[in-house]
PDB file of N, CA, C and O in Angstrom:
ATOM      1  N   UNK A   1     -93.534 127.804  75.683  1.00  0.00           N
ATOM      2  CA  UNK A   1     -93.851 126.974  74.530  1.00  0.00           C
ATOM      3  C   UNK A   1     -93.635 125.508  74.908  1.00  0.00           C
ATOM      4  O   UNK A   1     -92.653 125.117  75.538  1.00  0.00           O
ATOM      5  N   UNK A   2     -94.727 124.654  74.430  1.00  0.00           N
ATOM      6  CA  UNK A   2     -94.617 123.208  74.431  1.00  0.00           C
ATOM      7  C   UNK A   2     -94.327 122.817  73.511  1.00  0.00           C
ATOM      8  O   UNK A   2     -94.825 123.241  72.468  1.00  0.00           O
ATOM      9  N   UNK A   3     -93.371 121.816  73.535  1.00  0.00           N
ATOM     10  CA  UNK A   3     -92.921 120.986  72.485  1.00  0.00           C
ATOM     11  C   UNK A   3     -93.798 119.747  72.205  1.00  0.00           C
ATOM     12  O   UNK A   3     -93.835 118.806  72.999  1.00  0.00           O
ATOM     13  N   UNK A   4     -94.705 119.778  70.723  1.00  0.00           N
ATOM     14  CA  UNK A   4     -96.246 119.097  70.530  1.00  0.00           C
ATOM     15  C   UNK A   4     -95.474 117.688  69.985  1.00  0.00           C
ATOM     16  O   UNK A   4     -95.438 117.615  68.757  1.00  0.00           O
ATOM     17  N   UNK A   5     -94.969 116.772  70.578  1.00  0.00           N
ATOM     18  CA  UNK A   5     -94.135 115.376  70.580  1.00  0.00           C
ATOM     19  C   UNK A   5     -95.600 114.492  70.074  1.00  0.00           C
ATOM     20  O   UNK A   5     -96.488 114.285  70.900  1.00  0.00           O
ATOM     21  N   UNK A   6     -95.701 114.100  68.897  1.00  0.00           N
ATOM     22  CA  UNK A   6     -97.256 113.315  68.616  1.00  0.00           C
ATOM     23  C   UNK A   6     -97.148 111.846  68.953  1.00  0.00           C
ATOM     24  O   UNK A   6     -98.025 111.051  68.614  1.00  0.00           O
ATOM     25  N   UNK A   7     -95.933 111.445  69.706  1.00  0.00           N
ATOM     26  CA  UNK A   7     -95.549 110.238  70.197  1.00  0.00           C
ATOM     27  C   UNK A   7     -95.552 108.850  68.898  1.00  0.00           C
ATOM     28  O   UNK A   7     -96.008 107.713  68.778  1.00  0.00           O
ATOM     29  N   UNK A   8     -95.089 109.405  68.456  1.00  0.00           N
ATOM     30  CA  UNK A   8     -94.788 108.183  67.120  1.00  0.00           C
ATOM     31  C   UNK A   8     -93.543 107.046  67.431  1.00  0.00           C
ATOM     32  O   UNK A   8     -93.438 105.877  67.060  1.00  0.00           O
ATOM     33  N   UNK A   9     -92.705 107.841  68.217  1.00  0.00           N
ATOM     34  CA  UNK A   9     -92.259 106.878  68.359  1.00  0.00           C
ATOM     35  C   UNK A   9     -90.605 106.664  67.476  1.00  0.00           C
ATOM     36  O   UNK A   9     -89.664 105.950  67.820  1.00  0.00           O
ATOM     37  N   UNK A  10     -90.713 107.476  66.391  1.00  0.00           N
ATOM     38  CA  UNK A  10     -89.775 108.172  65.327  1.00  0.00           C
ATOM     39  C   UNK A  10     -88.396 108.103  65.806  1.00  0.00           C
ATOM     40  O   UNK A  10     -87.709 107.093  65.661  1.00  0.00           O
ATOM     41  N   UNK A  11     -87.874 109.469  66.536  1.00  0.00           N
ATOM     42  CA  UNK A  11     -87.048 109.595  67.425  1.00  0.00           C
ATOM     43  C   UNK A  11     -86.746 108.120  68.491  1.00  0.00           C
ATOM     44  O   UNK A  11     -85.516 108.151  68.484  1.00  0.00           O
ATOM     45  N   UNK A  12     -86.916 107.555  68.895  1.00  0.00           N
ATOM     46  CA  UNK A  12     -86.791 106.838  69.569  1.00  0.00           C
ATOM     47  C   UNK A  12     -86.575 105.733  69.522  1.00  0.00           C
ATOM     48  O   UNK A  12     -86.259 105.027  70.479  1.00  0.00           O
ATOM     49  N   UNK A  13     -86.754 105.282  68.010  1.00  0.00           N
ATOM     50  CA  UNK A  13     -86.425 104.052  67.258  1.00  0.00           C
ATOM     51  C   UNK A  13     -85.086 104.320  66.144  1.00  0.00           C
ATOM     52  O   UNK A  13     -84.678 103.460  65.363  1.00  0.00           O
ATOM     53  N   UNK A  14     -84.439 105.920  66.298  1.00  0.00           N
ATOM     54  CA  UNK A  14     -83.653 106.592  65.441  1.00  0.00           C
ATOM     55  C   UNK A  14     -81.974 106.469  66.564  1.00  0.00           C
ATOM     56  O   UNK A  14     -80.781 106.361  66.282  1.00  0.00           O
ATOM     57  N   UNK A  15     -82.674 106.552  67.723  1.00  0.00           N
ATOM     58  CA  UNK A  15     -81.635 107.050  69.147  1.00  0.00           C
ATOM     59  C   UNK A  15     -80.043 106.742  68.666  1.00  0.00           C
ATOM     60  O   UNK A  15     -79.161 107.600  68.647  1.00  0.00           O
ATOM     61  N   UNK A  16     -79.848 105.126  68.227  1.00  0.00           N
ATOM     62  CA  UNK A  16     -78.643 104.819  67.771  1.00  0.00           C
ATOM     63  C   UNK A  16     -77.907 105.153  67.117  1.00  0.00           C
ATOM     64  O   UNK A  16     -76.713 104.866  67.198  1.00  0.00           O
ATOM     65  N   UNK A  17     -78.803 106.368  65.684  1.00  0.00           N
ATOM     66  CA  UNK A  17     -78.034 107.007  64.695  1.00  0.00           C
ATOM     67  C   UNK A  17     -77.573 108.000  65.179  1.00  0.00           C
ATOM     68  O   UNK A  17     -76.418 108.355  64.947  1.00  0.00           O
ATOM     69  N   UNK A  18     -78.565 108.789  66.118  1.00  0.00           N
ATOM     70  CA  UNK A  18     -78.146 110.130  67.155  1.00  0.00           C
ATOM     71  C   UNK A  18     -77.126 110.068  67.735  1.00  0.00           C
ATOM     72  O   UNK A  18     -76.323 110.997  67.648  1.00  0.00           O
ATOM     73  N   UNK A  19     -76.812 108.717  68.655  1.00  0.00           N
ATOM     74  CA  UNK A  19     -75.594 108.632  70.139  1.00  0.00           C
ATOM     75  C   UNK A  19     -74.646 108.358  68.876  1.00  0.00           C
ATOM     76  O   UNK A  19     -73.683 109.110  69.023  1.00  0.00           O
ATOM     77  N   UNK A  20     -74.509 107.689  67.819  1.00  0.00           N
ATOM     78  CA  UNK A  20     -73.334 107.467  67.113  1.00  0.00           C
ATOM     79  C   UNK A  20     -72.964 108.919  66.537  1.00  0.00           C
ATOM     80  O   UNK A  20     -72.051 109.567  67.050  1.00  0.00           O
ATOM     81  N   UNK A  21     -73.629 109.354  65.565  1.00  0.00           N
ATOM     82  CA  UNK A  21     -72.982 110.975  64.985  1.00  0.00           C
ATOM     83  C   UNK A  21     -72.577 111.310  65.915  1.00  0.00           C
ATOM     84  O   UNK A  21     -71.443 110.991  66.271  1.00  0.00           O
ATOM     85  N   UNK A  22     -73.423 112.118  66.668  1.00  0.00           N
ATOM     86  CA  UNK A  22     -72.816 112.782  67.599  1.00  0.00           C
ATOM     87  C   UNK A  22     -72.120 113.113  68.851  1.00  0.00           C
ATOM     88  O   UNK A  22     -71.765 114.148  69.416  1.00  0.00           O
ATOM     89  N   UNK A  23     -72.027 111.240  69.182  1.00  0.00           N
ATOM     90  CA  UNK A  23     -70.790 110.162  70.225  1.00  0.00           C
ATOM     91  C   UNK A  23     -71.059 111.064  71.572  1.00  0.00           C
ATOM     92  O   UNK A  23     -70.240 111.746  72.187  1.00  0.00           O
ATOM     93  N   UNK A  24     -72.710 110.823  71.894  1.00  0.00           N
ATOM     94  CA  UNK A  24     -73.248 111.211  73.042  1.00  0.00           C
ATOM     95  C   UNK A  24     -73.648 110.007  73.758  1.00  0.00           C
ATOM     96  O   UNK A  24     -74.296 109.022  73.404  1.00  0.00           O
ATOM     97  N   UNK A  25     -72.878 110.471  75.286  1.00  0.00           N
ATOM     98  CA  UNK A  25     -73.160 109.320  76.200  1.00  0.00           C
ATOM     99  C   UNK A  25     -75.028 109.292  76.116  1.00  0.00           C
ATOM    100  O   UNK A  25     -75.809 110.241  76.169  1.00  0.00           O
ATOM    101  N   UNK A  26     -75.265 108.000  75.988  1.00  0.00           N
ATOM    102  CA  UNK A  26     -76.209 107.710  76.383  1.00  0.00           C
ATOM    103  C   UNK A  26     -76.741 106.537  77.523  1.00  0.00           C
ATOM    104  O   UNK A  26     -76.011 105.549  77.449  1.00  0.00           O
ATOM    105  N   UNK A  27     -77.785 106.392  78.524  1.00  0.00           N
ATOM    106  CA  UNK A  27     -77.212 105.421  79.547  1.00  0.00           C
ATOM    107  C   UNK A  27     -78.359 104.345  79.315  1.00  0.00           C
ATOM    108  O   UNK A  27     -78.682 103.577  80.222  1.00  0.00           O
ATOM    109  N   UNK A  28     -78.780 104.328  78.440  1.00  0.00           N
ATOM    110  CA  UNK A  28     -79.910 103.150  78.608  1.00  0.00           C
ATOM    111  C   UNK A  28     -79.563 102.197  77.009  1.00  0.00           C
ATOM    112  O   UNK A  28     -79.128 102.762  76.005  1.00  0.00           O
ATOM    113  N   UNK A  29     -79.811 100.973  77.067  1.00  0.00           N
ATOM    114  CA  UNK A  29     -79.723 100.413  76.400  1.00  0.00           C
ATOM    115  C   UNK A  29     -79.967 100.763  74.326  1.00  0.00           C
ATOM    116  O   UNK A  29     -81.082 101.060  73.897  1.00  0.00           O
ATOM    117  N   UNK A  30     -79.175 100.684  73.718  1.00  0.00           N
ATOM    118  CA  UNK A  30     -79.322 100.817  72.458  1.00  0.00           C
ATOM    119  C   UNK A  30     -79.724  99.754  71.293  1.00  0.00           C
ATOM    120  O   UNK A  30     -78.827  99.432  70.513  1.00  0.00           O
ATOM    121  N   UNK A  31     -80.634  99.358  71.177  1.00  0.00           N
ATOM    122  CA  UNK A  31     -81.303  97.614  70.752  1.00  0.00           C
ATOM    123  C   UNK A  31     -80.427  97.774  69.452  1.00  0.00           C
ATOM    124  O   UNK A  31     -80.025  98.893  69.135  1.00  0.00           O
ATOM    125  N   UNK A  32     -80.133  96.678  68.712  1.00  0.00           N
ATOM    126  CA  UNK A  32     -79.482  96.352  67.847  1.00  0.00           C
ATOM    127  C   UNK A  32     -80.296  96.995  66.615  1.00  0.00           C
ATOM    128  O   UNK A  32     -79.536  97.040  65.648  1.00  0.00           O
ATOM    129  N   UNK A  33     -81.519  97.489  66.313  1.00  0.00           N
ATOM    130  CA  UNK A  33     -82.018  97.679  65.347  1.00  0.00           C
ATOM    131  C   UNK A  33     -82.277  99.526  65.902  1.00  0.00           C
ATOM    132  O   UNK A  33     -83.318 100.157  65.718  1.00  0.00           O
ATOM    133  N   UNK A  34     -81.121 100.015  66.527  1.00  0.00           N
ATOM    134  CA  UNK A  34     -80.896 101.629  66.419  1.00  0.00           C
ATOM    135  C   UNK A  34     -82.490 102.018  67.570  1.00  0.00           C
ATOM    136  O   UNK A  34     -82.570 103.216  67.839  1.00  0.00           O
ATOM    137  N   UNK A  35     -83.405 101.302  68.062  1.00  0.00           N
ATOM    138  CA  UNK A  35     -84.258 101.913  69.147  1.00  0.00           C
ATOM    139  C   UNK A  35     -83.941 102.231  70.383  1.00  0.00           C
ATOM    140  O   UNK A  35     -82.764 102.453  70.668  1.00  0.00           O
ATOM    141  N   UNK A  36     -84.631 102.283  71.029  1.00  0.00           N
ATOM    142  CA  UNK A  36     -83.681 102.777  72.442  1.00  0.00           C
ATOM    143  C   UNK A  36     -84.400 101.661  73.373  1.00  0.00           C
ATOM    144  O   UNK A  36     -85.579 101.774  73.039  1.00  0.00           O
ATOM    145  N   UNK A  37     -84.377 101.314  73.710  1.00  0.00           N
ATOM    146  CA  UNK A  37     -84.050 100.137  74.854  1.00  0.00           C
ATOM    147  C   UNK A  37     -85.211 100.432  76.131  1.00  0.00           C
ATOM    148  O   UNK A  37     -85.643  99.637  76.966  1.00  0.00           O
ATOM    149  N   UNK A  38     -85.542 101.967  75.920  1.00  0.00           N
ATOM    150  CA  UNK A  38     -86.720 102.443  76.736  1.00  0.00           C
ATOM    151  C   UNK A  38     -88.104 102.770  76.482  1.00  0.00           C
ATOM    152  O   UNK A  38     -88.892 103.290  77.272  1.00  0.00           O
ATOM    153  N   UNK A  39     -88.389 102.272  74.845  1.00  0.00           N
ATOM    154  CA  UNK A  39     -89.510 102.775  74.621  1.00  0.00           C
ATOM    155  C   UNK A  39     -90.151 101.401  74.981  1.00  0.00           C
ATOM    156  O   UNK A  39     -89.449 100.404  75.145  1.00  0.00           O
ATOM    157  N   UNK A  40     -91.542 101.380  75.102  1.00  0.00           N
ATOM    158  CA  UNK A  40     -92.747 100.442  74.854  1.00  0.00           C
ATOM    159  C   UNK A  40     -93.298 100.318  73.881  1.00  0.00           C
ATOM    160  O   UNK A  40     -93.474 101.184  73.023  1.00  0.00           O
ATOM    161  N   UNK A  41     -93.723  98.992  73.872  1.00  0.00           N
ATOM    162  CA  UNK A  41     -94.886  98.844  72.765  1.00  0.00           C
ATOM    163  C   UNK A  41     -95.721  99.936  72.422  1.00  0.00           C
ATOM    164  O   UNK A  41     -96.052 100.228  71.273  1.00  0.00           O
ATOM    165  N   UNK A  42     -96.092 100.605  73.589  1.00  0.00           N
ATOM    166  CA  UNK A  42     -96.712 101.294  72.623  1.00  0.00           C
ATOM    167  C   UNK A  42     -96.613 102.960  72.101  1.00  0.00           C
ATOM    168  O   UNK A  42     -97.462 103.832  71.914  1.00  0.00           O
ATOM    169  N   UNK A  43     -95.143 102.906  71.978  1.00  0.00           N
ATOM    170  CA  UNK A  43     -94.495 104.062  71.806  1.00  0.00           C
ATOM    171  C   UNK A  43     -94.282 105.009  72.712  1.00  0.00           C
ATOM    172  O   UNK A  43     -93.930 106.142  72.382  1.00  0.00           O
ATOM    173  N   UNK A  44     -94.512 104.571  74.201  1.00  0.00           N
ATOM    174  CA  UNK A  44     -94.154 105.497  75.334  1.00  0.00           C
ATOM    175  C   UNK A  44     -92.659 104.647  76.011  1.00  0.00           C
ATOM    176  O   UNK A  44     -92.148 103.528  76.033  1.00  0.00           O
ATOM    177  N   UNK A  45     -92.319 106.626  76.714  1.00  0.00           N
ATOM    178  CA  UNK A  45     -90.854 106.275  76.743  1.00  0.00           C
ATOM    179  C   UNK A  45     -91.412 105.488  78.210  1.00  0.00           C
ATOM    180  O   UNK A  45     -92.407 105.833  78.849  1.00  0.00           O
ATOM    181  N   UNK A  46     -90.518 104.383  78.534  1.00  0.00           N
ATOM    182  CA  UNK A  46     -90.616 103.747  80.102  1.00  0.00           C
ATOM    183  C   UNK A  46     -89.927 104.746  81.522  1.00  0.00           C
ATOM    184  O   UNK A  46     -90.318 104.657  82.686  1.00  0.00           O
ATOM    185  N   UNK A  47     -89.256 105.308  81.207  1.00  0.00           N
ATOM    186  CA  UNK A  47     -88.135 106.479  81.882  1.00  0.00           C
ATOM    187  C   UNK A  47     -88.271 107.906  81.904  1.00  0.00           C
ATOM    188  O   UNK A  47     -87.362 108.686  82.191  1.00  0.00           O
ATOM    189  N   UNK A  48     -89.999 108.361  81.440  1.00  0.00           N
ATOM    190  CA  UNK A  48     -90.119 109.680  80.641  1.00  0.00           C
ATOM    191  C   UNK A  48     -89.619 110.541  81.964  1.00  0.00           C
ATOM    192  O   UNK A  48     -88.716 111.342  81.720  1.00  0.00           O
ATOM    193  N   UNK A  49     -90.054 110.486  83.237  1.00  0.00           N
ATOM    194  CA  UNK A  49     -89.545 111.385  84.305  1.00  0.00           C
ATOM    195  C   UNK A  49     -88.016 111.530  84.570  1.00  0.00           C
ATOM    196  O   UNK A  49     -87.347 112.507  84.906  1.00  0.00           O
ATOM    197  N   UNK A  50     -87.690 110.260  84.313  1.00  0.00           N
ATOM    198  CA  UNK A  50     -85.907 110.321  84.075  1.00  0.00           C
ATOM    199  C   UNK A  50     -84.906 110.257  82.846  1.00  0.00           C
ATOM    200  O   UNK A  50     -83.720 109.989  82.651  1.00  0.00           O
ATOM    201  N   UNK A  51     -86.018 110.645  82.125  1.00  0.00           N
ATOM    202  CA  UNK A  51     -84.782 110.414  80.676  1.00  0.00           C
ATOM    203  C   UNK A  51     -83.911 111.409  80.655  1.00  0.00           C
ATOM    204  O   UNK A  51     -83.681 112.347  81.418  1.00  0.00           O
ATOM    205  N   UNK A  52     -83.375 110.972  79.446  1.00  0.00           N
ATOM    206  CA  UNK A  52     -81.983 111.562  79.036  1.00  0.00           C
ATOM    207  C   UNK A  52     -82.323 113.426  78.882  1.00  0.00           C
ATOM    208  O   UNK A  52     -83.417 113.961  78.706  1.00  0.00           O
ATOM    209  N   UNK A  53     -81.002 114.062  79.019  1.00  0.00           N
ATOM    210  CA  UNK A  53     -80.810 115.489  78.619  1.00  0.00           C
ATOM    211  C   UNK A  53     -81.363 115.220  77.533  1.00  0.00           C
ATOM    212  O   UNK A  53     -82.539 115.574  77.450  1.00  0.00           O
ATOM    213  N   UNK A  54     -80.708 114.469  76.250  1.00  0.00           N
ATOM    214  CA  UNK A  54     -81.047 114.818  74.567  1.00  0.00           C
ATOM    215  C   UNK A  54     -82.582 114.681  74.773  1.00  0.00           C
ATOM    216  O   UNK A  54     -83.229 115.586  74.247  1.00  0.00           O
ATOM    217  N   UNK A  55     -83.302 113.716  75.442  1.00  0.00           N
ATOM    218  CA  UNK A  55     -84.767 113.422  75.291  1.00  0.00           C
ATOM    219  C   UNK A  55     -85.411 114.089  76.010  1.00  0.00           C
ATOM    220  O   UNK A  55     -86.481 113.753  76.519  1.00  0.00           O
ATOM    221  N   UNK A  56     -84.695 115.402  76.186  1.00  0.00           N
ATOM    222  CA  UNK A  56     -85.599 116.676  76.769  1.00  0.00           C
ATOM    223  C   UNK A  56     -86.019 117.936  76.366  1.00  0.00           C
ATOM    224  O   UNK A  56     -85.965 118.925  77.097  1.00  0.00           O
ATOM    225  N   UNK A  57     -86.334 117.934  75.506  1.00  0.00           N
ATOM    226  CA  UNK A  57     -86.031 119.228  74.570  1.00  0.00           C
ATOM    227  C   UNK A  57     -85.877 120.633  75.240  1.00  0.00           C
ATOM    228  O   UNK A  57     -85.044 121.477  74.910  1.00  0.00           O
ATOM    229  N   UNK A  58     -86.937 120.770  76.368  1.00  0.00           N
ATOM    230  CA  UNK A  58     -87.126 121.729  76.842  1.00  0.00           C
ATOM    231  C   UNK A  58     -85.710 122.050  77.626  1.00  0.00           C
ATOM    232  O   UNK A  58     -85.106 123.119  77.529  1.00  0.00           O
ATOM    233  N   UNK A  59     -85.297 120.924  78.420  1.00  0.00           N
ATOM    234  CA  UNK A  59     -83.829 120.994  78.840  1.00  0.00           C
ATOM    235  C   UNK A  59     -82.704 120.992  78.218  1.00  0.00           C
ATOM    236  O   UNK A  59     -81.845 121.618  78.838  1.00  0.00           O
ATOM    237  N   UNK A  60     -82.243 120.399  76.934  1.00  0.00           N
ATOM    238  CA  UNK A  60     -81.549 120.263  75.850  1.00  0.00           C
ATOM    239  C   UNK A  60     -81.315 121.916  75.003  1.00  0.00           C
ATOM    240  O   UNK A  60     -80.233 122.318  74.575  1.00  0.00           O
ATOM    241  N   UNK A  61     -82.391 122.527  74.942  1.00  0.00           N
ATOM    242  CA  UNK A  61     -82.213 123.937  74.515  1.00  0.00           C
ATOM    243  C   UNK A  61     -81.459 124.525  75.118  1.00  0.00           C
ATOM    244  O   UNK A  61     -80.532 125.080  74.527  1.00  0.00           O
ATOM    245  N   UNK A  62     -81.644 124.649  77.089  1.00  0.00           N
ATOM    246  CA  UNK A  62     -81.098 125.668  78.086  1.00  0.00           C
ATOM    247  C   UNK A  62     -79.852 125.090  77.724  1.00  0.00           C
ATOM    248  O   UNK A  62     -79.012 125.887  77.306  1.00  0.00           O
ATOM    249  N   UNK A  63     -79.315 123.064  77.828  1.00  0.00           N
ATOM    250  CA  UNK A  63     -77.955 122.695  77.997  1.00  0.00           C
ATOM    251  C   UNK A  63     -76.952 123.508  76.770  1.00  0.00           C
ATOM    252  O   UNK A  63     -75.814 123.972  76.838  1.00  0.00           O
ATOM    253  N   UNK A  64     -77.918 123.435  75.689  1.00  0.00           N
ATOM    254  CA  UNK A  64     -77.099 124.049  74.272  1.00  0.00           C
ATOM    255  C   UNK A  64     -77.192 125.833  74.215  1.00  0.00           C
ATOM    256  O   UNK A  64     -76.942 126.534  73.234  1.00  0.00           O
ATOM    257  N   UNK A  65     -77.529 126.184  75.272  1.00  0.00           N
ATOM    258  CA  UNK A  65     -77.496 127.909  75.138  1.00  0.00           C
ATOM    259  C   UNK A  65     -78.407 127.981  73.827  1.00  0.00           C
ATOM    260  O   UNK A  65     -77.622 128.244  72.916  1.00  0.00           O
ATOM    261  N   UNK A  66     -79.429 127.893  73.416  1.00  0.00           N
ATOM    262  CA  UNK A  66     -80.362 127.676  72.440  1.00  0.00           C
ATOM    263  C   UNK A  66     -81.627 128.213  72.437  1.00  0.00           C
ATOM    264  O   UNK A  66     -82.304 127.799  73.379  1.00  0.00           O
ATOM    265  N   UNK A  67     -82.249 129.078  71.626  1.00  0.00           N
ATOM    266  CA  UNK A  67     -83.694 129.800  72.301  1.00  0.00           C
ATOM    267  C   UNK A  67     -84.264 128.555  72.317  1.00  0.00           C
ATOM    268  O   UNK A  67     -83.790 127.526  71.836  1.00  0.00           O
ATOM    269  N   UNK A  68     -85.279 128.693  72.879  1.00  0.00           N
ATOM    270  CA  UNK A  68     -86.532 127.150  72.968  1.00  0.00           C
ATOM    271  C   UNK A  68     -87.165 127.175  72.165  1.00  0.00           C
ATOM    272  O   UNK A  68     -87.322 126.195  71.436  1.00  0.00           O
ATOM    273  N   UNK A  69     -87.902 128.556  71.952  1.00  0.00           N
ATOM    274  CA  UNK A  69     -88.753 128.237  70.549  1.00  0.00           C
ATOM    275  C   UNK A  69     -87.990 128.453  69.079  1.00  0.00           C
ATOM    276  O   UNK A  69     -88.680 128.684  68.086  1.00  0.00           O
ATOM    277  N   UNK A  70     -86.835 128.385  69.003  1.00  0.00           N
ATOM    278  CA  UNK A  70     -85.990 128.244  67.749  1.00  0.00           C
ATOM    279  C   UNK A  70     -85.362 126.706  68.162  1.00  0.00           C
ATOM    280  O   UNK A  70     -84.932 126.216  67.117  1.00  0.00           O
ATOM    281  N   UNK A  71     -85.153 125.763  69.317  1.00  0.00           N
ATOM    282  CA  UNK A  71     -84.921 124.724  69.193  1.00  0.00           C
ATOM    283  C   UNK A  71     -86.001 123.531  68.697  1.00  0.00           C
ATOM    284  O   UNK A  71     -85.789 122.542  67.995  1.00  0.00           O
ATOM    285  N   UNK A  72     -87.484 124.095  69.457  1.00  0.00           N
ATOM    286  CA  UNK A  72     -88.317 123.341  69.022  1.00  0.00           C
ATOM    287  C   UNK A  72     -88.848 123.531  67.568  1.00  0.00           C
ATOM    288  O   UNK A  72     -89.636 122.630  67.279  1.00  0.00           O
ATOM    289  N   UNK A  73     -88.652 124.434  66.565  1.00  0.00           N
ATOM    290  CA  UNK A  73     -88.606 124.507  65.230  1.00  0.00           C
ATOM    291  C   UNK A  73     -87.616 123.390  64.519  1.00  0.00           C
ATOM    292  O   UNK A  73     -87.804 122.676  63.534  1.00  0.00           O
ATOM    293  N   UNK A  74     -86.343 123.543  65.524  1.00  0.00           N
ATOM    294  CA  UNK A  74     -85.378 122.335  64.415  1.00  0.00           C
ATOM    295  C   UNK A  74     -85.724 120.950  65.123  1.00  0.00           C
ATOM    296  O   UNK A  74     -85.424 119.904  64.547  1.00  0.00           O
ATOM    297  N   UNK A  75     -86.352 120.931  66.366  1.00  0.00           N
ATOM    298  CA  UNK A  75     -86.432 119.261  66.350  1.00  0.00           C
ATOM    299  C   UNK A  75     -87.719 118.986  65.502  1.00  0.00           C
ATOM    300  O   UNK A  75     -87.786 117.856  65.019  1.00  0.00           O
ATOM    301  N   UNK A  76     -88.833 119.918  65.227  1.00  0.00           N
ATOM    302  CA  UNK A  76     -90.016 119.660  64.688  1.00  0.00           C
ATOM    303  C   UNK A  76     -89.296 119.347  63.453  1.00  0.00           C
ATOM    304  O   UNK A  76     -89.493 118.247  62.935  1.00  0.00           O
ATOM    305  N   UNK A  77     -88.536 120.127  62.951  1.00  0.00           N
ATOM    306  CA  UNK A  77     -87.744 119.507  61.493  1.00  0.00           C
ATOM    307  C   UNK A  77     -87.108 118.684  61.570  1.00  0.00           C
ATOM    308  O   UNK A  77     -86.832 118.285  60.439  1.00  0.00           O
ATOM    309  N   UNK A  78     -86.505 117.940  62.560  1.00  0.00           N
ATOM    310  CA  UNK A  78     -85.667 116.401  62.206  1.00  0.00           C
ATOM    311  C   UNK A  78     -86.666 115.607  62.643  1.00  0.00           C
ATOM    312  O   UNK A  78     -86.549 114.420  62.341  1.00  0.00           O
ATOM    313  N   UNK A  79     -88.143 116.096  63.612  1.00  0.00           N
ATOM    314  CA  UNK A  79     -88.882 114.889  63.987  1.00  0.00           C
ATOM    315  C   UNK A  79     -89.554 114.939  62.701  1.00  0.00           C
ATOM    316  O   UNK A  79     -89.980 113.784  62.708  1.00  0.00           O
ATOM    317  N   UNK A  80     -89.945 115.401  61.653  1.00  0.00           N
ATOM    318  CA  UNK A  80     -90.587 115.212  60.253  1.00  0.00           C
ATOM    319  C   UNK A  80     -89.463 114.562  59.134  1.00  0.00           C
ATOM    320  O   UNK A  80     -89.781 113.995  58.088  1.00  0.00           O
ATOM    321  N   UNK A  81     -88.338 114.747  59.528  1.00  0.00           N
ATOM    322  CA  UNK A  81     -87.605 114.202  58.737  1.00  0.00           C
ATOM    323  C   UNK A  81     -87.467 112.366  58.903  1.00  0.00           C
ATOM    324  O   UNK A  81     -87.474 111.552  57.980  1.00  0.00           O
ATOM    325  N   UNK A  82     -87.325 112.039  60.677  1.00  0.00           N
ATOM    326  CA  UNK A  82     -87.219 110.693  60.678  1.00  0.00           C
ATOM    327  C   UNK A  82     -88.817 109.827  60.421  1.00  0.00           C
ATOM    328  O   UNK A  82     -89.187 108.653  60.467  1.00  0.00           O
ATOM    329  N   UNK A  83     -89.276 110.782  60.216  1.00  0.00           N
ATOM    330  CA  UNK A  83     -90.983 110.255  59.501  1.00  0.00           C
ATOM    331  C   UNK A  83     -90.612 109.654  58.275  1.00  0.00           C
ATOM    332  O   UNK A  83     -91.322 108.759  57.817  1.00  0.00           O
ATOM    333  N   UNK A  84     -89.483 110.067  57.620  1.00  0.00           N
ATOM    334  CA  UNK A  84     -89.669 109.745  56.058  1.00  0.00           C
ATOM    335  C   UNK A  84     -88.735 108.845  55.819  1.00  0.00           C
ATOM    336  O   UNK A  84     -88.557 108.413  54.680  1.00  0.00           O
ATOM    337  N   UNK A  85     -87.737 108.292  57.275  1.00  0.00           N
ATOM    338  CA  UNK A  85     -87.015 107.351  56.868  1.00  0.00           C
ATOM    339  C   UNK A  85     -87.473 105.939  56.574  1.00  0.00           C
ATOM    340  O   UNK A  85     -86.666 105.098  56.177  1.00  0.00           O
TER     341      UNK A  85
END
């Protein structure tokens, strides 16, 4: 299963609320307005071959002992949720 990421951009402008709850190292810059320091203009990550564990879903499932296609159900639900922030 692929995780269908519609590149909005959502997640990635959210990153700061993420590394704070849940006081996960993160190594790339955190911009003052909660984005991540790696996206582009035009909503692509700059680092996509090296990003983070969390910004991997497919890897983030195996790290959390997590089925994949029951992880990519709950990020599809928090990536619809930071749609509505």
């Amino acid at each position: 299963m692929i995780f269908q990421c519609e590149r909005c951009g959502c997640c990635c402008r959210q990153i700061g609320f993420v590394v704070e709850a849940y006081q996960i190292d993160f190594p790339y810059e955190v911009r003052e307005d909660g984005s991540c320091g790696m996206l582009s203009e035009e909503n692509l990550c700059k680092v996509y071959d090296n990003r983070p564990l969390i910004c991997n879903v497919k890897d983030f499932a195996e790290f959390l002992k997590i089925d994949e296609e029951e992880f990519y159900i709950l990020n599809k639900e928090g990536c619809l949720m930071l749609k509505t922030l």
